[in-house]
Structures are given as C-alpha cells and as structure tokens.
C-alpha positions in Angstrom: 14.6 1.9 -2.9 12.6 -0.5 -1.3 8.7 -0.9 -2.5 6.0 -2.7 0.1 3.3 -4.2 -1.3 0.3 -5.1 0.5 -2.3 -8.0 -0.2 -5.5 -7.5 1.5 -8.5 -9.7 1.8 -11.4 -7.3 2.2 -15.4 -7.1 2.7 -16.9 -7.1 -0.5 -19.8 -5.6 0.8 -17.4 -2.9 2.3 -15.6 -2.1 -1.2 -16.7 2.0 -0.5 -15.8 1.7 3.0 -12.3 0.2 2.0 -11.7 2.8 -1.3 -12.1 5.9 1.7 -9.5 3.8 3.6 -7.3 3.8 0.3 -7.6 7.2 -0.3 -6.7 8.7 3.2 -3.2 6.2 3.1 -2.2 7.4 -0.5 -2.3 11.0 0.8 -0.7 9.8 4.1 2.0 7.7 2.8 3.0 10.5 0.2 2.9 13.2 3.2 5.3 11.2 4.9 8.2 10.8 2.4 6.7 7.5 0.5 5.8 7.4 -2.6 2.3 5.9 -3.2 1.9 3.6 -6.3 -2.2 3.5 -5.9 -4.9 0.8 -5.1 -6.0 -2.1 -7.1 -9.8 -2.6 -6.3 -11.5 -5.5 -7.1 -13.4 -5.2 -10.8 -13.5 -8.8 -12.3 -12.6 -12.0 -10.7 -12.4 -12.4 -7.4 -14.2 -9.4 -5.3 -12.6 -10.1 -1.8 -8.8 -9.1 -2.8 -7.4 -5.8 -3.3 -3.5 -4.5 -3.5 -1.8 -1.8 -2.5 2.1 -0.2 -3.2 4.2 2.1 -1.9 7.7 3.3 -2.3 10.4 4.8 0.3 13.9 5.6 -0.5 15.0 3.1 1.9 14.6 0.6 4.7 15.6 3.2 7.1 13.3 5.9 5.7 10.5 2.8 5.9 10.8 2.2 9.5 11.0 6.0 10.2 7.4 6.3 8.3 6.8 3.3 10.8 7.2 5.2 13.5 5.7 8.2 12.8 2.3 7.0 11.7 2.3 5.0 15.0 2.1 8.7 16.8 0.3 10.5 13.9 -3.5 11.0 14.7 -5.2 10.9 10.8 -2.9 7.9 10.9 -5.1 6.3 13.6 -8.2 8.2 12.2 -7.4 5.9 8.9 -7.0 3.0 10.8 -10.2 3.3 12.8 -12.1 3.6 9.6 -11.0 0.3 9.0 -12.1 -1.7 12.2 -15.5 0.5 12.2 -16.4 -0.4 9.4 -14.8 -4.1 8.7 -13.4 -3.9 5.7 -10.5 -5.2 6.3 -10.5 -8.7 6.7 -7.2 -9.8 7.0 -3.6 -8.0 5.0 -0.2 -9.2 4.2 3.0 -7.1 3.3 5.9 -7.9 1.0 8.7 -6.1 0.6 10.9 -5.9 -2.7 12.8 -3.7 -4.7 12.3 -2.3 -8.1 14.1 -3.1 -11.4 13.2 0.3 -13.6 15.6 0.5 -16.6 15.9 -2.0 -19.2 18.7 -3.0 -21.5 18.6 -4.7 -24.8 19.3 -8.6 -24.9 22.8 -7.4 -26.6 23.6 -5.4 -23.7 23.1 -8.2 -21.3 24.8 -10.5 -23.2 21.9 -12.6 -24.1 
C-alpha cells in the first residue's frame, strides 16, 4: 500500500471554497480505487495550511488513478474549482507507506 499525503497552503479567506474542493476529491479518489483518509482544515493555529490523504493498493494502481483523472471531466470540474476561486495557493505531495499492526516490546525484542 502506498498512502500520498498532500500539504497545501490555501486562502484563508477561501476555507469554504477549498472544503467544496475537498469534498468532490474524497468522492473522486474513492470512485477511482483509492481510499480517501479525509481533510484536515485549519481550526487553530495556523489558518493557511490544510492536509489531505489517500490510499491506493499500490504504486501501479497510483499512477493508473493518475491517468485516469487526467481524462476524467468532474476531475477537471474539481480542479477548476480550485483556480476559480484561488484557494489553492500552492500544494506538495509525499508519498509513504503505512505501518498498521503493532507488536508488544517483547515481540520485537525490545
């Protein structure tokens, strides 16, 4: 598995503009094989920086999603929203994979 997360740097007078954004890609991403871990909106602290996450099963299946949303036309519906309304400032991705089951110190030999 293989999880992207994206930092953004958005508009804080565009918050409303940017949570419409968010909303259309968590429905998107999950149509298209992903698995969307949410938003994280600004609520405290600094009100210009917001995170996103997403799952796909693999690489691969990350660069088919890709390519598909490149040719999909709410895909391009979503990202117009964006440059309309200027929420988006600026965004950067990071990709990493998960660690999801734990083991007692014991069992690691700690």
């Amino acid at each position: 598995m293989i999880t992207c997360t994206i930092t953004y740097e958005i508009d804080p007078d565009q918050v409303p503009a940017f949570e419409i954004y968010a909303k259309a890609w968590i429905h998107l991403v999950n149509t298209m094989g992903g698995t969307h871990h949410g938003y994280f909106l600004p609520h405290e602290g600094a009100n210009d920086r917001a995170w996103a996450m997403f799952s796909f099963p693999s690489l691969a299946a990350y660069e088919d999603y890709r390519t598909q949303m490149a040719n999909d036309a709410a895909c391009q519906r979503a990202y117009a929203h964006a440059q309309t309304t200027g929420c988006i400032r600026r965004y950067d991705r990071t990709f990493t994979r998960p660690v999801l089951s734990g083991a007692s110190p014991e069992a690691l030999g700690l």
